[in-house]
C-alpha positions as YAML, in Angstrom:
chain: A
units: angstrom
residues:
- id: 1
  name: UNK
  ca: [178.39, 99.65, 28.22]
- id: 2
  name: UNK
  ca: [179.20, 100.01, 24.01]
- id: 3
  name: UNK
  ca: [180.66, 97.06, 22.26]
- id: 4
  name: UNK
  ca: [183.78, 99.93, 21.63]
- id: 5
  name: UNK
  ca: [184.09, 101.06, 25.15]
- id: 6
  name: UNK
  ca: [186.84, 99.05, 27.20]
- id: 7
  name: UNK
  ca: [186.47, 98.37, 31.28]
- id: 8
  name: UNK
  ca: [188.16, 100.83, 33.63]
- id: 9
  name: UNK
  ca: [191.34, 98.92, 35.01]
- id: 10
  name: UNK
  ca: [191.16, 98.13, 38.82]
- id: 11
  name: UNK
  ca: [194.09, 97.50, 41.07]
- id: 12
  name: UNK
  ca: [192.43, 96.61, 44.41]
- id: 13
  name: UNK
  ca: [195.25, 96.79, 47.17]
- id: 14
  name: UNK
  ca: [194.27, 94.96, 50.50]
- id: 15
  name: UNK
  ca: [191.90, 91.71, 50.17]
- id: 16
  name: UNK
  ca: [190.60, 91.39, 54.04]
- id: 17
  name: UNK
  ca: [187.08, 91.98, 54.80]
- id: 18
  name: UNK
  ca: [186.93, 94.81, 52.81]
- id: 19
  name: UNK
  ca: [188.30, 93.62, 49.58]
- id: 20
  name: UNK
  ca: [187.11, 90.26, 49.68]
- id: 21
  name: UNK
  ca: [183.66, 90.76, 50.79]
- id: 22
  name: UNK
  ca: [182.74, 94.25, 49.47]
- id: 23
  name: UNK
  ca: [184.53, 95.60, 46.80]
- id: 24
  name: UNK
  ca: [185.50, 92.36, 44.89]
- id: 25
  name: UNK
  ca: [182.62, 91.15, 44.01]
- id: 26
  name: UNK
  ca: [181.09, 94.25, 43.45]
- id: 27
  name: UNK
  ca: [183.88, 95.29, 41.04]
- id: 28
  name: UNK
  ca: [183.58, 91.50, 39.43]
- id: 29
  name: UNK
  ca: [179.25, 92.21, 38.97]
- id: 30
  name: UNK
  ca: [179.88, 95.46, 37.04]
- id: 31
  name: UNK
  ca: [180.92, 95.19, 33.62]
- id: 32
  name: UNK
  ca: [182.57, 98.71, 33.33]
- id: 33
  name: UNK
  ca: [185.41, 97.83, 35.55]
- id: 34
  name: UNK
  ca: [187.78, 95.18, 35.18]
- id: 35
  name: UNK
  ca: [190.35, 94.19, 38.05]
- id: 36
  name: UNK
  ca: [193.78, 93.57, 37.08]
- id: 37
  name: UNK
  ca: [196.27, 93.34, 39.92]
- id: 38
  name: UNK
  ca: [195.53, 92.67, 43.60]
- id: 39
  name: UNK
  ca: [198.09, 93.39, 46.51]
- id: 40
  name: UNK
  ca: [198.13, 90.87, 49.26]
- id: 41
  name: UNK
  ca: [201.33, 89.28, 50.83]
- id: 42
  name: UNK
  ca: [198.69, 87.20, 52.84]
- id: 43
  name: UNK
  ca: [198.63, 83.54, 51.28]
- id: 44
  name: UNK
  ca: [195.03, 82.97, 52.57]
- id: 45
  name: UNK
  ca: [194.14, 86.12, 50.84]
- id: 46
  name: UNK
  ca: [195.58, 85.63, 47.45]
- id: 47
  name: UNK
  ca: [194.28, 82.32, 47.21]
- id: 48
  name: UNK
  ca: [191.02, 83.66, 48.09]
- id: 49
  name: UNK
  ca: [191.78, 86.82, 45.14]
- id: 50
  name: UNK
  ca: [192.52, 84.13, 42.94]
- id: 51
  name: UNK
  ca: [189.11, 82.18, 43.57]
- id: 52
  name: UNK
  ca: [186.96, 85.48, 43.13]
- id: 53
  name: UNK
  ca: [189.31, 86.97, 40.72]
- id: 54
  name: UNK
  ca: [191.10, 84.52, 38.36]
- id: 55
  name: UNK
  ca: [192.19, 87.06, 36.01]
- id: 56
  name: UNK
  ca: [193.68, 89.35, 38.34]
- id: 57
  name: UNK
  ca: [197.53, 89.54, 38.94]
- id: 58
  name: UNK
  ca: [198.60, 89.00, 42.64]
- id: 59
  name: UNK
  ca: [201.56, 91.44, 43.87]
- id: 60
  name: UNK
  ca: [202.77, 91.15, 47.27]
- id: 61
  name: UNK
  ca: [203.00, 94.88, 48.39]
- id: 62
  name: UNK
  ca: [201.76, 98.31, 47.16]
- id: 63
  name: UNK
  ca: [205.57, 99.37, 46.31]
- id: 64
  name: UNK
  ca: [205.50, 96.17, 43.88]
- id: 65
  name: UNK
  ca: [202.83, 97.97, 41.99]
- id: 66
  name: UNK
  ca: [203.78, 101.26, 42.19]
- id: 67
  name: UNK
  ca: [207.02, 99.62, 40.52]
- id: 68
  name: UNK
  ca: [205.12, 98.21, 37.89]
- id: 69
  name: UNK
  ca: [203.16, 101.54, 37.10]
- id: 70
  name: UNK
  ca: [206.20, 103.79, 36.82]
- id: 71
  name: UNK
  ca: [208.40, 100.79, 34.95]
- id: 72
  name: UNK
  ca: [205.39, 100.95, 32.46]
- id: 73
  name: UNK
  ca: [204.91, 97.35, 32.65]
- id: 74
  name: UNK
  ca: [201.33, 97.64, 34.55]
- id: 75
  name: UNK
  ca: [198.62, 100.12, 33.35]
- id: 76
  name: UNK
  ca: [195.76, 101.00, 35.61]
- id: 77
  name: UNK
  ca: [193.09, 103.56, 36.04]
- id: 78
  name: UNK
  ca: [191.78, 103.32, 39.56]
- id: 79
  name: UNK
  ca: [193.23, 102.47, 42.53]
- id: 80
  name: UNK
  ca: [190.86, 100.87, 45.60]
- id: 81
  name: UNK
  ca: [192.71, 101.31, 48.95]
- id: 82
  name: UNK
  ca: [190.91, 98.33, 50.81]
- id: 83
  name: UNK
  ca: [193.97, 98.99, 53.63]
- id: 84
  name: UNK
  ca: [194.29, 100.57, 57.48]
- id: 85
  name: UNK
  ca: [193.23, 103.91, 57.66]
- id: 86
  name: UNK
  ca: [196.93, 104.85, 58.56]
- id: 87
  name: UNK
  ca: [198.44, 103.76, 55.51]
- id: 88
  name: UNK
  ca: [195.77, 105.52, 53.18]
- id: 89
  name: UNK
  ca: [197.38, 109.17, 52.86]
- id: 90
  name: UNK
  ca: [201.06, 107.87, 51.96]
- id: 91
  name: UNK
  ca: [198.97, 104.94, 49.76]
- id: 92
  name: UNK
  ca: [196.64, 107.54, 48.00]
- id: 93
  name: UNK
  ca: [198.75, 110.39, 47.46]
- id: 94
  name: UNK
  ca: [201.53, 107.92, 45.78]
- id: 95
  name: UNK
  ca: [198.19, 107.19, 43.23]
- id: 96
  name: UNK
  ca: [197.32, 110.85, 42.94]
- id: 97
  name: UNK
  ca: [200.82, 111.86, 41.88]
- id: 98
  name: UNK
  ca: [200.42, 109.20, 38.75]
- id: 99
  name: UNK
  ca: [197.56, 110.15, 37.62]
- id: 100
  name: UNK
  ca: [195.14, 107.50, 38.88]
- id: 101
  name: UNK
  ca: [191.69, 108.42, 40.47]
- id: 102
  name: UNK
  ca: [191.59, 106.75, 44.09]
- id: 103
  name: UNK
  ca: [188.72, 104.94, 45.94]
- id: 104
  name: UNK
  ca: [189.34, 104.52, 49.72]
- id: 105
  name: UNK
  ca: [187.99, 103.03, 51.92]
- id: 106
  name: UNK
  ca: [186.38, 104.18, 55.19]
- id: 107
  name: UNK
  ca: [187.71, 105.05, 57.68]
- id: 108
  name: UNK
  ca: [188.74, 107.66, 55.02]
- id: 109
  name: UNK
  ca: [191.96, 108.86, 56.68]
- id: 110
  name: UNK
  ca: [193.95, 108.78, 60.31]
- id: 111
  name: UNK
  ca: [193.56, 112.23, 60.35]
- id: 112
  name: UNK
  ca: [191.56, 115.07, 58.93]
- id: 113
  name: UNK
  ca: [195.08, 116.64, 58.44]
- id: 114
  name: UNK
  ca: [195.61, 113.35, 56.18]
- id: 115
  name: UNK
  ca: [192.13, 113.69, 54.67]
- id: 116
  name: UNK
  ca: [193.04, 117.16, 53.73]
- id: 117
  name: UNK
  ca: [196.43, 116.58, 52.09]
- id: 118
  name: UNK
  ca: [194.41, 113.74, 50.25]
- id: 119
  name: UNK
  ca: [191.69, 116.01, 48.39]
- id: 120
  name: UNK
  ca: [194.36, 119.20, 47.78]
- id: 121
  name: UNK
  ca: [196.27, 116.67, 46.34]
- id: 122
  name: UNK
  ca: [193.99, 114.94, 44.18]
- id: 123
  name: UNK
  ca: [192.01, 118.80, 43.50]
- id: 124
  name: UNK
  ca: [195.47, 119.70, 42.19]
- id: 125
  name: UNK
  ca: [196.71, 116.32, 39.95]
- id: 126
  name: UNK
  ca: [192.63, 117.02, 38.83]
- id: 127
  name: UNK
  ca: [192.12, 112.94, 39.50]
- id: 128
  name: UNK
  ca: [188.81, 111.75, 40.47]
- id: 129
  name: UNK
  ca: [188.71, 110.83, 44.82]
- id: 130
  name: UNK
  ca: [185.80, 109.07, 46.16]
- id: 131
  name: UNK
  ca: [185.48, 106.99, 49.41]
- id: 132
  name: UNK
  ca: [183.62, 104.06, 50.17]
- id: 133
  name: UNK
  ca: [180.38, 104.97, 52.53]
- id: 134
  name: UNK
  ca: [178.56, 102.37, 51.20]
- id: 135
  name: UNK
  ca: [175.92, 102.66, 54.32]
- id: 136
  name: UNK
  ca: [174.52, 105.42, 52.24]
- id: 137
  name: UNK
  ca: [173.10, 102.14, 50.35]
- id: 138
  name: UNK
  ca: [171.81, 100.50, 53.01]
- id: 139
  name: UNK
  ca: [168.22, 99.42, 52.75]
- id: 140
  name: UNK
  ca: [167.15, 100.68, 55.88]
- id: 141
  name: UNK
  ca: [168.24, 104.02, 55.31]
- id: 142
  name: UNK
  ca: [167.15, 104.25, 51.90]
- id: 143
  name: UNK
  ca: [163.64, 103.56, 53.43]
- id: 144
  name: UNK
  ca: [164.04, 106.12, 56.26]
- id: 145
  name: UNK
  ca: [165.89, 108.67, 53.72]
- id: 146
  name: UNK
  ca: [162.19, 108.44, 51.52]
- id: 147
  name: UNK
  ca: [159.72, 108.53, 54.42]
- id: 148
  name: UNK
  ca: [161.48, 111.87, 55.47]
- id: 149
  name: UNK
  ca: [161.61, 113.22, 52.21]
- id: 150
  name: UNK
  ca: [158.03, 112.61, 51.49]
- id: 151
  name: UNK
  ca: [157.38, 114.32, 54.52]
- id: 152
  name: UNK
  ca: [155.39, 110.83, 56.25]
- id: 153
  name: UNK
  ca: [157.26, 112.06, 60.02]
- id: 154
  name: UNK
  ca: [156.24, 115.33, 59.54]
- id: 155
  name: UNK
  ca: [159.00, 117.67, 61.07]
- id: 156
  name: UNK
  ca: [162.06, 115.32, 62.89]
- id: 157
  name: UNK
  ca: [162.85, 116.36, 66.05]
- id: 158
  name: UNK
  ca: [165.20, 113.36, 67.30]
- id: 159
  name: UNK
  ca: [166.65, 110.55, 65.60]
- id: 160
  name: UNK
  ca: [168.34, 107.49, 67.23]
- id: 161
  name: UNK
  ca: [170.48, 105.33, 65.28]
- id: 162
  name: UNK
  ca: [172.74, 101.86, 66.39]
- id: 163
  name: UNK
  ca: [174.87, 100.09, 64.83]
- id: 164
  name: UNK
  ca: [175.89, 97.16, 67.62]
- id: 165
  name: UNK
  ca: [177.53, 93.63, 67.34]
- id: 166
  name: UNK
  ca: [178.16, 91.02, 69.63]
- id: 167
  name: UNK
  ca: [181.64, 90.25, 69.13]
- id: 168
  name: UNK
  ca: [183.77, 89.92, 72.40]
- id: 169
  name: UNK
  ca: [186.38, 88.12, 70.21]
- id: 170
  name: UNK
  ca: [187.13, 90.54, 68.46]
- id: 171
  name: UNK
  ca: [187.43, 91.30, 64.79]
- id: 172
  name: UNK
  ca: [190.58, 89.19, 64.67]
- id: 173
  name: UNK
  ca: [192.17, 91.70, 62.03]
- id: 174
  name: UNK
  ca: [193.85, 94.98, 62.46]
- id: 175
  name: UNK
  ca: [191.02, 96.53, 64.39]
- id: 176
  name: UNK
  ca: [192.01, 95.06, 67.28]
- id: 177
  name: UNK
  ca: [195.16, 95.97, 68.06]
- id: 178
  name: UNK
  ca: [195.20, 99.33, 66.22]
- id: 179
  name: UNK
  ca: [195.90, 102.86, 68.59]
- id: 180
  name: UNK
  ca: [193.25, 105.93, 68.34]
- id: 181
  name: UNK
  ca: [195.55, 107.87, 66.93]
- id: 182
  name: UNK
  ca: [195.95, 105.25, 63.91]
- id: 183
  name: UNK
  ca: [192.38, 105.59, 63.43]
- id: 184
  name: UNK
  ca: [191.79, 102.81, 65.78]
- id: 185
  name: UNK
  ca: [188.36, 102.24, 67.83]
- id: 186
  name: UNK
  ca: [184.52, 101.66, 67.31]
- id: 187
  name: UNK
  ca: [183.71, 105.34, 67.20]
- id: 188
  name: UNK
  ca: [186.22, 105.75, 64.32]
- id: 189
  name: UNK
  ca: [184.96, 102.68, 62.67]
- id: 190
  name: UNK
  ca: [181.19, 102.73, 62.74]
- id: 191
  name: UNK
  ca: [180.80, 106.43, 63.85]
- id: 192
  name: UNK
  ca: [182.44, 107.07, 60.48]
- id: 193
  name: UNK
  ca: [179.33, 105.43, 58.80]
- id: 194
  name: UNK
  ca: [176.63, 106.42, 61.59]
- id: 195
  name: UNK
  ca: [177.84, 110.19, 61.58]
- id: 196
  name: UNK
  ca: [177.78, 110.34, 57.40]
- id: 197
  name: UNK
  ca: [174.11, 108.88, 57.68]
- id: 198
  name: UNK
  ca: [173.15, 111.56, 60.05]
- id: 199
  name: UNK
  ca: [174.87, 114.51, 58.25]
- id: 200
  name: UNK
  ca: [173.23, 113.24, 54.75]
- id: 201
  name: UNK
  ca: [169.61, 113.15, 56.24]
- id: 202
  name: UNK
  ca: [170.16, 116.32, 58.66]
- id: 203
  name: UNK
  ca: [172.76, 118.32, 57.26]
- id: 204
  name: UNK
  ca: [175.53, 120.04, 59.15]
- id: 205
  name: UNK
  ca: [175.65, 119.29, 63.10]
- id: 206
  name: UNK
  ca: [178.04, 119.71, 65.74]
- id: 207
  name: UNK
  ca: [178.47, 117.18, 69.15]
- id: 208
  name: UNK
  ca: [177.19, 118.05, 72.52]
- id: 209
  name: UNK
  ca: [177.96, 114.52, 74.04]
- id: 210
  name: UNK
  ca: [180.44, 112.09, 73.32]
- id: 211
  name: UNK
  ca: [181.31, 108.74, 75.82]
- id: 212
  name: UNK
  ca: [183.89, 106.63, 75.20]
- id: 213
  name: UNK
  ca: [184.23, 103.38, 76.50]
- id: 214
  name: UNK
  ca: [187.67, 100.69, 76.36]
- id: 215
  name: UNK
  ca: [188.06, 97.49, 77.65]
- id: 216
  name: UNK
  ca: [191.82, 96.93, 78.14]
- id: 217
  name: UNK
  ca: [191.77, 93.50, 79.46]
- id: 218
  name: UNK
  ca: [190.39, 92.54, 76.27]
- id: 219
  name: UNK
  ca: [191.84, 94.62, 73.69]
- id: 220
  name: UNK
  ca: [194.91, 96.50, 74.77]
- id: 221
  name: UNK
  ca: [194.98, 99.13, 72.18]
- id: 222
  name: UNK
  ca: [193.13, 101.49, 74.05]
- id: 223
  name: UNK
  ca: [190.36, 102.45, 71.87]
- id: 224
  name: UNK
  ca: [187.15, 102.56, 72.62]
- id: 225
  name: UNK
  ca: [184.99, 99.45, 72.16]
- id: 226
  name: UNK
  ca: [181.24, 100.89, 73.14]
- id: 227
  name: UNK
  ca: [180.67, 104.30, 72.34]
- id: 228
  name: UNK
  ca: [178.04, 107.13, 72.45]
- id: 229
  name: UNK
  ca: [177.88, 110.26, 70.57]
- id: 230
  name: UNK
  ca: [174.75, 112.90, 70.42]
- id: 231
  name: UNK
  ca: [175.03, 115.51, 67.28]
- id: 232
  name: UNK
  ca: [172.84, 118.56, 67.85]
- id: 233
  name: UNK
  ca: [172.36, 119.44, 63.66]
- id: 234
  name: UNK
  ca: [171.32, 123.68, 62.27]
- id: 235
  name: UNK
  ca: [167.98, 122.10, 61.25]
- id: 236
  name: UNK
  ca: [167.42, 121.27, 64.68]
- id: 237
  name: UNK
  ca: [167.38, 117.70, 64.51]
- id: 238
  name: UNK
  ca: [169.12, 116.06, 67.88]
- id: 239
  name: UNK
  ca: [171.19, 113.05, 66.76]
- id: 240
  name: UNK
  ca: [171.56, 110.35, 69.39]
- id: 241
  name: UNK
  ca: [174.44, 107.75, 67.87]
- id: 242
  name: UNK
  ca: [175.18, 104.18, 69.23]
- id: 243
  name: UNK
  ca: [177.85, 102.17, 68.16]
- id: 244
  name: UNK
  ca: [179.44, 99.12, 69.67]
- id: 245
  name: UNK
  ca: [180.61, 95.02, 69.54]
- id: 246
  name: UNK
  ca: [180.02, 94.44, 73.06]
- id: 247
  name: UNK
  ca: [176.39, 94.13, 73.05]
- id: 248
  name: UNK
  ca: [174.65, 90.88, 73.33]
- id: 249
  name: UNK
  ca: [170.75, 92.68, 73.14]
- id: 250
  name: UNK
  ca: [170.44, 94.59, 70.24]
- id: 251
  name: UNK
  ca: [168.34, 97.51, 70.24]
- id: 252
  name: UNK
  ca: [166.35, 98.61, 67.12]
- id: 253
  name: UNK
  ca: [168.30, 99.99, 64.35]
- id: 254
  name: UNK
  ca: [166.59, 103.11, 63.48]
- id: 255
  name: UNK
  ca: [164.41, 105.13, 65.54]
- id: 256
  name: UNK
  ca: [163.25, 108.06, 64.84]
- id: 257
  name: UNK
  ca: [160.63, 110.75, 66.35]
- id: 258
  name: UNK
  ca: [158.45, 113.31, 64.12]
- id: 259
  name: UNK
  ca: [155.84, 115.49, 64.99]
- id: 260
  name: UNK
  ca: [153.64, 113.33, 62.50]
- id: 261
  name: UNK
  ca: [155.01, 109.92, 63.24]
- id: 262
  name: UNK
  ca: [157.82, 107.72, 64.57]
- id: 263
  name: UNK
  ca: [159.57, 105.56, 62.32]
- id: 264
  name: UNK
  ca: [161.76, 102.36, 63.95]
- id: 265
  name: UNK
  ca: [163.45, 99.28, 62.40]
- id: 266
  name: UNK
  ca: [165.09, 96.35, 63.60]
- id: 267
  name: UNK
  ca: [168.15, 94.48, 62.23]
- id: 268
  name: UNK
  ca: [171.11, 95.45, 60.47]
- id: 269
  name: UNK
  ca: [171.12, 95.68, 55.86]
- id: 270
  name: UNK
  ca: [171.79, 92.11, 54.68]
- id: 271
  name: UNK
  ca: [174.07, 93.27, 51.55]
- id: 272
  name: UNK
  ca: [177.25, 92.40, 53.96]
- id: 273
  name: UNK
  ca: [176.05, 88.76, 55.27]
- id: 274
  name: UNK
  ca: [174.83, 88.14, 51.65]
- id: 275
  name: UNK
  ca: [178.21, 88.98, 50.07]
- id: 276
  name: UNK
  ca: [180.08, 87.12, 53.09]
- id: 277
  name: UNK
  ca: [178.01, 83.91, 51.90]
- id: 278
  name: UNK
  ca: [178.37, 84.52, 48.67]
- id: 279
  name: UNK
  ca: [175.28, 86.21, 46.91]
- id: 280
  name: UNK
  ca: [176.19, 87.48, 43.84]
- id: 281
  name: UNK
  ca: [175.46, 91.58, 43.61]
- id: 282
  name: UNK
  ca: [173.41, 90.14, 40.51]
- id: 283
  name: UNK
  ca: [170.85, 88.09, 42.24]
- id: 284
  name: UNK
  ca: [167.63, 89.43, 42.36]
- id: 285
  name: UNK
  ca: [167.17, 88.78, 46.28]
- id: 286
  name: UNK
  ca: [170.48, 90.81, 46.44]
- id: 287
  name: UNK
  ca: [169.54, 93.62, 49.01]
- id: 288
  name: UNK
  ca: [166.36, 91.91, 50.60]
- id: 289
  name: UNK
  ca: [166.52, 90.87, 54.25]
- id: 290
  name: UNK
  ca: [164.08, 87.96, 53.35]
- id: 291
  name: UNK
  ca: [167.15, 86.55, 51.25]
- id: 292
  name: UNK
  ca: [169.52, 86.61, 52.84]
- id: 293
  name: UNK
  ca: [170.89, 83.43, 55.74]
- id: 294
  name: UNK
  ca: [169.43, 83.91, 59.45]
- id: 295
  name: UNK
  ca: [166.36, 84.94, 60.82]
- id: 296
  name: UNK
  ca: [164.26, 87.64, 58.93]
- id: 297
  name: UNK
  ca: [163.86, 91.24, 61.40]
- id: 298
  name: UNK
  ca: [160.90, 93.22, 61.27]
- id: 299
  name: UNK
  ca: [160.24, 95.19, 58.26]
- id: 300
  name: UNK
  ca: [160.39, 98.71, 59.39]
- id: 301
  name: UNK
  ca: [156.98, 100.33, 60.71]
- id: 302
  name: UNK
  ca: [155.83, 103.91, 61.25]
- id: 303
  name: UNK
  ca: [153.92, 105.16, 63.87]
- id: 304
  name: UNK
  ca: [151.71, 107.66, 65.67]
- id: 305
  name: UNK
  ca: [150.37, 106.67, 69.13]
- id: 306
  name: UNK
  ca: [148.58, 102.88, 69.24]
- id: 307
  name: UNK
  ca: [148.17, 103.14, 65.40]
- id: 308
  name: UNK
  ca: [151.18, 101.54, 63.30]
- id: 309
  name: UNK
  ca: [151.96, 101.17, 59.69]
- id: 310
  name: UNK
  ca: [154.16, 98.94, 57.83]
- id: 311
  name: UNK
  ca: [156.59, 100.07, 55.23]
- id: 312
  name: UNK
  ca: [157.80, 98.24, 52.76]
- id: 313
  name: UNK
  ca: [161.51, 98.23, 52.52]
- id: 314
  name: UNK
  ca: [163.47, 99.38, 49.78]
- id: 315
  name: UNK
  ca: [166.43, 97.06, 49.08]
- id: 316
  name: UNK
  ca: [169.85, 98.06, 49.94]
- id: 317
  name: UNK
  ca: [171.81, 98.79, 47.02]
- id: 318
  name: UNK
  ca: [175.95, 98.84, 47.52]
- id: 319
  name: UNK
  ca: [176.35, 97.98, 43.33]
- id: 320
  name: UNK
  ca: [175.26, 101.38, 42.95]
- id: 321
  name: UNK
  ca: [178.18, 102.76, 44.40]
- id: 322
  name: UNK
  ca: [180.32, 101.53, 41.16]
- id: 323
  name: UNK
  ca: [178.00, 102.38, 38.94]
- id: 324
  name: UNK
  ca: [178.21, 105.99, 39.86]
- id: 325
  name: UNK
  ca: [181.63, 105.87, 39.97]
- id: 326
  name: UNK
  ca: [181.56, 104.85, 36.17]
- id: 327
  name: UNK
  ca: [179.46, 107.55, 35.38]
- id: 328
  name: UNK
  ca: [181.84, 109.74, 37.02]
- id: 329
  name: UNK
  ca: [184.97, 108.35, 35.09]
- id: 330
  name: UNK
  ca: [183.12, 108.62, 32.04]
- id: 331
  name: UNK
  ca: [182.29, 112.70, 32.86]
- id: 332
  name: UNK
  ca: [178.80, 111.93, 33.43]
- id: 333
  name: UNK
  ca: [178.54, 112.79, 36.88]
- id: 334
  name: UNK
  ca: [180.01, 113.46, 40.04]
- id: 335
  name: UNK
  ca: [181.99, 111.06, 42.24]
- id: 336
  name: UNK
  ca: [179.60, 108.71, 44.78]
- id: 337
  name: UNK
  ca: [180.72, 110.35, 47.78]
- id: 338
  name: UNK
  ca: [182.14, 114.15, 48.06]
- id: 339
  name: UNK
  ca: [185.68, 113.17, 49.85]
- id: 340
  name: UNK
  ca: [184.89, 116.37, 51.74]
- id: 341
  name: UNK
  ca: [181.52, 114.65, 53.20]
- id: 342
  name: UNK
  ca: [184.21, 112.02, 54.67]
- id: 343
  name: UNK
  ca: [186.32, 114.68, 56.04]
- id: 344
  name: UNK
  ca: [183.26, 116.43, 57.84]
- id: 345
  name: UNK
  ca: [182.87, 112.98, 59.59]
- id: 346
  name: UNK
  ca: [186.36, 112.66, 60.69]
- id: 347
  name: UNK
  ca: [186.75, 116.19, 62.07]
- id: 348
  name: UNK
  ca: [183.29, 115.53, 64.51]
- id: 349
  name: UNK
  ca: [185.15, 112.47, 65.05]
- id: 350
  name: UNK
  ca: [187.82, 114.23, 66.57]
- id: 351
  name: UNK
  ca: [186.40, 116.75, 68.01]
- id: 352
  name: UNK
  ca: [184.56, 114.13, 70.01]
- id: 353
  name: UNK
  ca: [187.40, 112.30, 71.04]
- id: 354
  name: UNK
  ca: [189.12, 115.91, 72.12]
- id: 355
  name: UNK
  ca: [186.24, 116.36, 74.66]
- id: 356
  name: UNK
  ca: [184.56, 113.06, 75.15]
- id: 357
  name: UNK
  ca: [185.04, 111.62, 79.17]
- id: 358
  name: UNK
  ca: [186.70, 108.13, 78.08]
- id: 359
  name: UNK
  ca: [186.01, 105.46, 81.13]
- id: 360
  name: UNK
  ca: [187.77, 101.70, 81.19]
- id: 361
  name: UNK
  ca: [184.94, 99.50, 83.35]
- id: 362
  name: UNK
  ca: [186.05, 98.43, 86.83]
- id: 363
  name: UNK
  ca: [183.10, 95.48, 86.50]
- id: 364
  name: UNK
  ca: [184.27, 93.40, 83.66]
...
């Protein structure tokens, strides 16, 4: 960044999981943004803004700043929606109409009515709209985005991807108790990530399958908690998709079946455990599974028959994300993410749930 050229203002609004461990420090690492305000009415949370943060402002609720911005007492330039999914058309749109350019968040909207009413808006006020797939960062699929570029499968004919937890708990946040129609369950949730991967590697698909499972006894929201989609894409490619947090065996990650060679991985990117313990974006192990806390998976292999080779991983990179969106502010580039990539995802999203066969276990 020139000596001359100031930071882009930041009001992040929402500092759970999302805020705290994602997009605060990776706003705080990059030089060309600078937060200023963060809305949290949550004491834990603002104490933990203040820790990250200390030069931010804390406001207790997005009509506090909105107050602030139209007073003229507050000046920003981006807002970062880091809130439910069915707050984030009223939320956005409120930015949009004051000039602001808008990051949210996945799940982008509640709705891809929402989503839609999000990018006319923001096509209209001509403000810059991006959202927050950072899995297009993850290692793993960096690695798996190369070998199919370079052609190492050969043609792809099926690929298999999971993204599973073992949390019974619960997230203990608004996940839990949130409706489908609020943009509530795992499909919404991961799907939104696990879909996008599969579109950008792929290109357009449409489902054949969907299964939907909930688990009322332990969260009474209704939406589903383990979750199955398959995707059959134009280029042929059949998408199988996993996603849940009731799985104590994980399966592999990635894998994937060419008429060359397979290609599988094990474990899930370590950017989010490393910035949940407190690795700075900066650290050059940043992105590496080797260093990062637990036990280190497999490095990701490729295949034909008996014969195996190993690849070396490329690191994940989730800083990138801001540094495009710089670029973009600047009128160097494009935004990260196309919003209308995000509203692809949500509108397979419901078409799945529109069809899907939705089952509550009797065996619990």
């Amino acid at each position: 960044m020139a000596a001359t050229e100031q930071p882009f203002r930041v009001a992040l609004v929402g500092f759970g999981v999302s805020g705290a461990v994602f997009h605060g420090p990776l706003l705080k690492e990059n030089p060309r943004f600078r937060v200023d305000v963060v809305v949290t009415s949550h004491r834990g949370r603002q104490d933990a803004a203040q820790r990250l943060l200390p030069e931010a402002r804390l406001l207790p609720d997005y009509g506090a700043l909105l107050g602030e911005l139209d007073a003229g007492t507050c000046e920003i330039d981006v807002v970062v929606l880091c809130t439910p999914p069915a707050g984030h058309r009223e939320q956005a749109l409120a930015a949009i109409h004051r000039g602001l350019a808008v990051v949210v968040d996945k799940p982008f909207a509640a709705s891809s009515e929402d989503a839609r009413a999000i990018i006319e808006a923001a096509e209209q006020h001509w403000t810059p709209l991006t959202v927050f797939q950072n899995r297009r960062w993850d290692g793993d699929f960096l690695t798996l985005k190369q070998a199919t570029q370079e052609g190492r499968l050969g043609s792809v004919r099926t690929f298999e991807s999971r993204f599973e937890w073992w949390m019974p708990q619960g997230f203990g946040n608004w996940r839990d108790s949130t409706r489908p129609e609020d943009g509530g369950g795992i499909l919404f949730d991961l799907g939104s990530h696990l879909i996008d991967q599969a579109l950008q590697l792929f290109g357009p698909a449409r489902p054949v399958l969907g299964q939907l499972r909930d688990h009322p006894d332990s969260f009474p929201s209704g939406a589903d908690t383990d979750s199955f989609v398959a995707l059959q894409h134009d280029s042929g490619v059949l998408t199988r998709l996993w996603m849940s947090m009731l799985s104590p065996v994980l399966a592999p990650r990635f894998t994937v079946q060419g008429s060359r060679a397979g290609f599988q991985s094990h474990g899930l990117d370590p950017q989010e455990e490393q910035l949940s313990h407190g690795m700075s974006p900066s650290h050059p192990g940043f992105g590496l599974p080797q260093a990062g806390p637990g036990p280190r998976p497999a490095g990701p292999v490729l295949q034909a028959g008996p014969e195996s080779e190993p690849i070396t991983p490329l690191p994940g990179d989730y800083p990138a994300f801001y540094g495009l969106l710089a670029e973009a502010l600047s009128g160097a580039g494009p935004v990260p993410v196309d919003p209308r990539d995000a509203l692809a995802v949500l509108e397979l999203i419901e078409h799945i749930r529109r069809d899907a066969h939705t089952t509550a276990p009797t065996n619990r």
